[in-house]
C-alpha positions, 0 to 999 in steps of 0.5 A, a space after each residue: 104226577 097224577 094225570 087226568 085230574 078235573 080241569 079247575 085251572 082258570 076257576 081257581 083264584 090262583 089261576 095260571 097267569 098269562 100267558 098259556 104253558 104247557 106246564 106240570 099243572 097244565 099237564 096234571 088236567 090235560 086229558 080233560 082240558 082238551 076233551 072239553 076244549 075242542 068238539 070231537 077231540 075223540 074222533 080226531 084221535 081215533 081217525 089219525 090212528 086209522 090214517 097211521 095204520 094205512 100210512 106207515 110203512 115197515 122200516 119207517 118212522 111215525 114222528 108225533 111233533 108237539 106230542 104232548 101226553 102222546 094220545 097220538 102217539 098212543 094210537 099210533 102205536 096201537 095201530 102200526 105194526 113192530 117194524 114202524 118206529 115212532 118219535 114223540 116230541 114236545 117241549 114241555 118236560 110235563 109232558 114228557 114225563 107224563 107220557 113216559 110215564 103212560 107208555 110204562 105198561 103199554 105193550 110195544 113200548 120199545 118202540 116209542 122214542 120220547 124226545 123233550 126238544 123242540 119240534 123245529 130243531 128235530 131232524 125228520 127222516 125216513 118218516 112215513 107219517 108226520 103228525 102236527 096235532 094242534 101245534 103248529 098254531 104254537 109256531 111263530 107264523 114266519 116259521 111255519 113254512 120252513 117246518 112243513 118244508 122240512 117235513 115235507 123233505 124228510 117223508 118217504 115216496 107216500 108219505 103223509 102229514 096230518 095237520 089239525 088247528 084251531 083255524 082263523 074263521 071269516 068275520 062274517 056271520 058265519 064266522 061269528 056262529 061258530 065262534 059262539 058256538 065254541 063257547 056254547 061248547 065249552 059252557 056245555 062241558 062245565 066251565 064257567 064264564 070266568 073260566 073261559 075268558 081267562 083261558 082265552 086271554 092266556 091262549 090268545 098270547 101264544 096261539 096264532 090261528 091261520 084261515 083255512 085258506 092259509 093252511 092249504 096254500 102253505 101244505 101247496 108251497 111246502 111242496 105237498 102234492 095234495 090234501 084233503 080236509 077230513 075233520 071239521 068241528 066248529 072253529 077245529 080243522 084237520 087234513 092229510 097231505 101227501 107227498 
């Protein structure tokens, strides 16, 4: 499967129907989908692999939940030491096998467990970091809590959680901006309007975003001792949360 292929999904007249997959065709553009989809996608990579290499600990485990193609994992790898194991997860065989397929020339490969399952079926223990890179909003919202609890039970005495979503914004002005300006963004990096809406309508079928202030209370409820906001793009939030 070629990887990195121009993202032409939702120009197309055969278009994927709704809703969104996270299937081979999704896979074959994704890079591109996702670096023309959420402003500073880059920075919110780069920044989690600098959050790894403080976070992770010799003789611990780093899981990266809804992996997809592993940019996380990727960095992950890149910046933790041979004693750190590292789990990718993800549903979507596609991304899977695209991901193994990536890690084949990677040195320190040995370290990286590929895992096609679903991420609130993995046990999570002796972990040092957790990631859930916008993938949580793909959880069914009265599922969310019992997967933060499980993570939150499974990481080690200073352990973290990195949590980036897509968030819920305030109908208000403010609100509406950014909104718009997510579109403006999008508009930016090429797509067509057509493109945009149907995306949308696909997404809005599986993706549920939460306000910030739901996050938060949630990260508090899970039993995390604090989390601090270190991204924000537009409608585009990450944290880091410890233990």
């Amino acid at each position: 499967m070629t990887i990195n292929a121009p993202d032409d999904l939702f120009d197309r007249p055969d278009a994927p129907a709704s809703p969104f997959r996270f299937d081979a065709d999704v896979a074959r553009v994704f890079p591109d989908m996702v670096r023309r989809s959420v402003p500073g996608y880059a920075e919110l990579i780069g920044i989690s692999g600098l959050i790894a290499r403080r976070a992770a600990r010799p003789g611990t485990r780093c899981y990266d939940l809804g992996c997809s193609l592993g940019a996380v994992t990727c960095e992950i790898l890149a910046r933790t030491g041979p004693e750190v194991r590292i789990v990718a997860v993800d549903n979507a065989p596609a991304m899977i096998a695209g991901l193994r397929a990536r890690l084949a020339d990677l040195p320190g490969r040995e370290r990286v467990e590929t895992l096609h399952a679903d991420v609130e079926a993995v046990p999570i223990g002796q972990a040092s970091l957790v990631v859930l890179n916008l993938t949580l909003q793909f959880i069914a919202p009265e599922r969310r809590l019992d997967l933060l609890g499980r993570i939150r039970a499974g990481l080690v005495p200073g352990g973290a959680l990195i949590l980036a979503e897509k968030i819920l914004l305030p109908n208000d002005h403010g609100g509406d901006l950014l909104t718009a300006l997510h579109e403006d963004f999008k508009r930016a990096q090429g797509y067509s309007d057509l493109a945009i809406s149907r995306k949308r309508a696909a997404l809005e079928q599986v993706l549920v975003p939460d306000s910030v202030e739901t996050h938060e209370q949630r990260l508090t409820a899970a039993g995390f001792a604090g989390c601090a906001r270190w991204y924000q793009s537009l409608n585009f939030v990450a944290w880091v949360a410890w233990t």
